[in-house]
N, C-alpha and C positions, 0 to 999 in steps of 0.2 A: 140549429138553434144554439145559442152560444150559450156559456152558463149564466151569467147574469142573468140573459133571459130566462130560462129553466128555475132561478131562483124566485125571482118574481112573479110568476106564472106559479110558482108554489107556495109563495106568502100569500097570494091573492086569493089563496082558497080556504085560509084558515075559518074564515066568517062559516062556510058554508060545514066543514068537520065542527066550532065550537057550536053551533047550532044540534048538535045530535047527544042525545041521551044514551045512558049505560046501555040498555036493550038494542036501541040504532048501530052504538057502536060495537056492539058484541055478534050483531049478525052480518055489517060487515065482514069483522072478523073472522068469523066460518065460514063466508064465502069464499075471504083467500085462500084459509087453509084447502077449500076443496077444490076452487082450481091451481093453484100448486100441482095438486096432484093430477090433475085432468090435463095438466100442462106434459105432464112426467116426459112424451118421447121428444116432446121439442126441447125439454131443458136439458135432460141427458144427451140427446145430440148435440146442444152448444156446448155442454160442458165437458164432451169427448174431444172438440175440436180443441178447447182452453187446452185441454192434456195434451194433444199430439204437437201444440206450439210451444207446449212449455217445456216437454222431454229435451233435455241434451242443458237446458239454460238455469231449471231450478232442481235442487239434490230429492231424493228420491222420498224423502219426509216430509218436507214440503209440496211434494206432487200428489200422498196420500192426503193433508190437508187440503190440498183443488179438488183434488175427487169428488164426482157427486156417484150414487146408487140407489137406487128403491128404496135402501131401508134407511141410507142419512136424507131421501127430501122426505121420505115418511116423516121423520123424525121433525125436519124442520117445520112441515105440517102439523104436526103432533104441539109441536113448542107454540105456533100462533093460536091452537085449538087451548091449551092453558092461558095464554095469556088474557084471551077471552073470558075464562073462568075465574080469573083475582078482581076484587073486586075493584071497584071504579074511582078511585078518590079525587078526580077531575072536582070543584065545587066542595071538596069536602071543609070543614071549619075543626080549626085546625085549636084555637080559642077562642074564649069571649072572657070579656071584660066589663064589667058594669063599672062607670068611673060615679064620682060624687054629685057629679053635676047632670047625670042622668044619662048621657051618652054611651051605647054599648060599642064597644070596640071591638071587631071580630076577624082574625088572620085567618084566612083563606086562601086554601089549595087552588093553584093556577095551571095551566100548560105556560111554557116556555113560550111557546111561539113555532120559528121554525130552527130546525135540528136539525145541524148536516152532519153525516158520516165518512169518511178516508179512508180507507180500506186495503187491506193486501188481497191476498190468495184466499180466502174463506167465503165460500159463494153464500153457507150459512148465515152470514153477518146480513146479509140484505133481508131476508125475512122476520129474522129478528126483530133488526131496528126498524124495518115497517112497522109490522105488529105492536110493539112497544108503542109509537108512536101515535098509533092509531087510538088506542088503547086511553093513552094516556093526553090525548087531542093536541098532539101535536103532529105540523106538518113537515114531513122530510124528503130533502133531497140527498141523493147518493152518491158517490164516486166513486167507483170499483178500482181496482190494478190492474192493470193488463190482461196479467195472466187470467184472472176470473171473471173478464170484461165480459165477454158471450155469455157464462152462465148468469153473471149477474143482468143481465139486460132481458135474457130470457125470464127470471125468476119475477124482476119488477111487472112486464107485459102481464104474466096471470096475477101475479098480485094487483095491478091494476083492473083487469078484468075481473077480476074476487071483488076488488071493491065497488064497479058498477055495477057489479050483481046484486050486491047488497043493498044497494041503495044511494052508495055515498059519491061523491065529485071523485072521478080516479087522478084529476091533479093534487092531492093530498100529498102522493108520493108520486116523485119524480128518480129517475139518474139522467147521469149527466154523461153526456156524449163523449164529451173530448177528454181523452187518459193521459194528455201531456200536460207539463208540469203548469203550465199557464194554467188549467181550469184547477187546479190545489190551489194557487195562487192567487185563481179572482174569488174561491170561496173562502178561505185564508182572510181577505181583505175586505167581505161585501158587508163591511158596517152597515147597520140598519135593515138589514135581510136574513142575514144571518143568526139566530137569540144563540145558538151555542153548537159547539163543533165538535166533536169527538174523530179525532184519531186512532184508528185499528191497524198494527202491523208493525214493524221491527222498531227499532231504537232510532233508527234515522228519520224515519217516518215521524215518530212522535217527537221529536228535534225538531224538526223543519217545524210541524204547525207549531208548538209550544213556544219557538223562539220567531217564526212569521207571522202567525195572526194577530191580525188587530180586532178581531172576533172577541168572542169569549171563548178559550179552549180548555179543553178536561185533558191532564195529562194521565194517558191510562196505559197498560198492558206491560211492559216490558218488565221480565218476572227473572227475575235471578232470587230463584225460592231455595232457601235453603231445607235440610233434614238434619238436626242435632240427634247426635244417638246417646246418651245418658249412660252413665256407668252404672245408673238402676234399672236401664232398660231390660226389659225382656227382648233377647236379642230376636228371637223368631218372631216375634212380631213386628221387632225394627227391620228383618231382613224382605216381611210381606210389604211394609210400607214404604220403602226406599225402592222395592222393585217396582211397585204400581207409580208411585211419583216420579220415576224417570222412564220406564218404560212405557204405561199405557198409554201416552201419544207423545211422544218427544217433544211436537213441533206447537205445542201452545205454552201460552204464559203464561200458567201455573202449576206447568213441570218442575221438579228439580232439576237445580243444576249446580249444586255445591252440597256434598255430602259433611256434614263435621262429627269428630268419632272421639269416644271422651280415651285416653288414653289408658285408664285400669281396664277396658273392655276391645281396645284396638286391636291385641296379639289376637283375641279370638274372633272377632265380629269378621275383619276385613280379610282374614281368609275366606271364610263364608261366603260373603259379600262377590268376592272374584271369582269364586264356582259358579254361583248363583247369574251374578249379572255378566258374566265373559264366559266362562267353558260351559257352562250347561244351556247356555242362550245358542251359540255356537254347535253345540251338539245336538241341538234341536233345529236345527236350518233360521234359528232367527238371527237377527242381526244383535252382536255382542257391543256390548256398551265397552268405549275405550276410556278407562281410569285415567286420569291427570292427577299424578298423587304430589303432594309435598315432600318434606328430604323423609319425613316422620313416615309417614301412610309407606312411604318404597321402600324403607327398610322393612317393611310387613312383607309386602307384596309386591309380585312383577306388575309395571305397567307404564304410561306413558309420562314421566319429569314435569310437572305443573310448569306451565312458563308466568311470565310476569303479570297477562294477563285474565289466566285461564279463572278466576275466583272472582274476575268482572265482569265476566261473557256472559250472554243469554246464547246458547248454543243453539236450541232448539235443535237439537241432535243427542245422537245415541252418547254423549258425552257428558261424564260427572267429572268435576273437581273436586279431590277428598283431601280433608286436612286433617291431622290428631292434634287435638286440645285437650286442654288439661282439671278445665274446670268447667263449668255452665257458667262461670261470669265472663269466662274465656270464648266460651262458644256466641254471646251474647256481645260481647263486641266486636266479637269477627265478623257479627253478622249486620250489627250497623256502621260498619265501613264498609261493609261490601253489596247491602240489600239496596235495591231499588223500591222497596216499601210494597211488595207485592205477599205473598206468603210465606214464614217459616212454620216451621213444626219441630217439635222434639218428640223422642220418645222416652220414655222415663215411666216408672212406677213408685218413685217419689213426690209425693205432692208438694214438697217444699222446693225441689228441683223445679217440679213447672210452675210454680206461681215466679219463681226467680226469672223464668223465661218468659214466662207470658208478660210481666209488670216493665221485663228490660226491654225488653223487641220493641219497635215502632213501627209495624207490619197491618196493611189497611185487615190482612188474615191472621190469626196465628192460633197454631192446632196443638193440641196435647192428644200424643197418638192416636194421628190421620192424617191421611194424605191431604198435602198440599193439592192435590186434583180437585178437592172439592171446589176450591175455591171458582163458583161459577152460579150465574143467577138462576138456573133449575134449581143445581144441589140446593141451593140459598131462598128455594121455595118462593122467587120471583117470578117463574116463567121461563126469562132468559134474560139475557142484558145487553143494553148497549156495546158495553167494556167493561175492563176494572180499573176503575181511578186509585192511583198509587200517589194523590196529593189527598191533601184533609180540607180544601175549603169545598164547599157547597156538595163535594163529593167524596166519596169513599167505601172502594170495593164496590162489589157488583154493582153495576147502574140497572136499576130499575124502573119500575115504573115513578114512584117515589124523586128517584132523580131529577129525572126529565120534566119535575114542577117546581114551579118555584108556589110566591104568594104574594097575596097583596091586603091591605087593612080595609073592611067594608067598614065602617063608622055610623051608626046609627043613630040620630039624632032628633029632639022635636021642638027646633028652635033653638038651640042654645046660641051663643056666640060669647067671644072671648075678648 
């Protein structure tokens, strides 16, 4: 079936999902979650074969990211079994207006329509954006990467099967067969099928649709998050936060990946810092983060000479860019010449330091001592999310349920005319 078909055959069912109430829609959605899990050996087996095609082609952080196990499709299960749980705001009335002439005017919460997804290596994105969607009565089609084609194809089949269990049409959600670049291309293009597109996956990815679709496209993910460390900071705590923001999974978008270090606290911090994230990582059989420092950061510490563009990269790798700056007004423009508008953070125990950072940054996140990790639609008490949109029109930061609607004016009248 070609995509266009796959897309139309998924718009055609919307009638049949806006037709279902919060209850309808919520027991759907536990029945995915529990075949997900009913699915477990057939998913795990597609998604062992994704890993033995992808060894030798994609780096070993990205291959942790394709990974599926017991306890990430538990989880993924776990995340459609929440989103169940928020409530419904499908219909919800958002306000009313009593005008002079007796007409109420009332903006109300809508589904989109249909919602496609583009996707890399994160098998988890496909349940998500089902659930979400379901959730929120819209119907989606999918396009995995390659590398995640088999787990994603396995995951849809029980999520389809979740939803005829529950009661609902399983064309709600569809993927899409063909992984060459012609099906990006005809979804990219299907005005009038298409209500809105989100792109999930590296910088080139989110390029292509942003500057190809004639769609409506959300420009989301690409996170060059910075961590300011403050010359009020409390350095032990700048040193737990800067560890968890680049280590506890390198390969997503809102990792660090540009350390900036205030210069009265740089002779002491960035010692620390290089035990901590290079010989004590190392010493512990984990993989040591390699420093890209500036001329400032190397006369501190040994490590690898920042090149021209290492303070533009999204690494998604064991790799931080360190700069010493001089001031917080310093750190705050370093960091809007160089942020992609995903997350910063400072650390500081100055409150006139971070209101200076929080009021300069233009970041859809920005944290006063905390990781930048947060930034994600669990932590953010959504469920999960689409993406994170790093533009401000109709979105920004974790896509939610909230997102994924738009509105429309009911106008309530008895006779009037104008």
């Amino acid at each position: 079936m070609t995509t266009l078909d796959i897309l139309k055959k998924t718009r055609a069912a919307r009638s049949s999902l806006a037709a279902l109430d919060e209850t309808a829609k919520n027991r759907i959605l536990l029945a995915m979650a529990e075949a997900l899990m009913a699915a477990e050996d057939d998913i795990l087996a597609e998604n062992d074969a994704d890993m033995t095609a992808a060894r030798g082609h994609i780096n070993d952080v990205m291959l942790d990211r394709l990974r599926l196990d017991h306890d990430r499709l538990a989880g993924m299960a776990e995340g459609v079994r929440a989103i169940a749980a928020l409530p419904d705001h499908a219909g919800r009335v958002l306000s009313e207006v009593r005008r002079p002439n007796g007409l109420v005017v009332r903006k109300v919460q809508v589904p989109l329509g249909l919602v496609s997804i583009i996707y890399e290596s994160r098998p988890n994105v496909t349940s998500d954006a089902a659930a979400l969607a379901v959730k929120s009565g819209n119907v989606c089609v999918l396009r995995s990467g390659k590398e995640a084609h088999r787990s994603a194809c396995a995951i849809v089949k029980a999520l389809k099967s979740g939803i005829a269990q529950g009661g609902g049409d399983p064309e709600i959600l569809n993927i899409v067969d063909d992984i060459t670049h012609q099906s990006a291309t005809d979804i990219m293009t299907a005005k009038g099928l298409v209500d809105l597109l989100i792109p999930r996956g590296g910088a080139g990815l989110i390029r292509a649709c942003v500057e190809g679709a004639s769609v409506p496209c959300i420009e989301t993910g690409t996170g060059i998050c910075h961590v300011y460390v403050d010359k009020a900071a409390d350095l032990d705590k700048a040193l737990a936060i800067v560890e968890n923001a680049k280590t506890s999974r390198p390969s997503v978008c809102n990792a660090e990946e540009v350390l900036l270090v205030h210069s009265a606290v740089a002779a002491e911090f960035l010692p620390r810092l290089k035990k901590r994230l290079v010989d004590d990582r190392a010493a512990a059989g984990k993989t040591p983060v390699e420093l890209r420092l500036d001329e400032r950061a190397a006369a501190i510490i040994p490590g690898t000479p920042a090149g021209e563009r290492d303070f533009d990269t999204e690494f998604l790798n064991y790799i931080l860019a360190v700069a010493v700056v001089d001031s917080v007004e310093e750190a705050v423009a370093h960091i809007l010449t160089h942020s992609t508008g995903h997350s910063e953070a400072i650390v500081t125990e100055d409150p006139a330091a971070a209101e200076v950072f929080v009021s300069g940054t233009d970041s859809a996140a920005v944290y006063v001592n905390a990781s930048t990790r947060f930034t994600d639609g669990g932590e953010f008490g959504l469920g999960c999310e689409m993406g994170i949109s790093t533009q401000k029109l109709h979105a920004r930061g974790p896509m939610g349920l909230d997102e994924l609607s738009t509105y429309k004016y009911v106008v309530l009248g008895s006779g009037q005319i104008r």
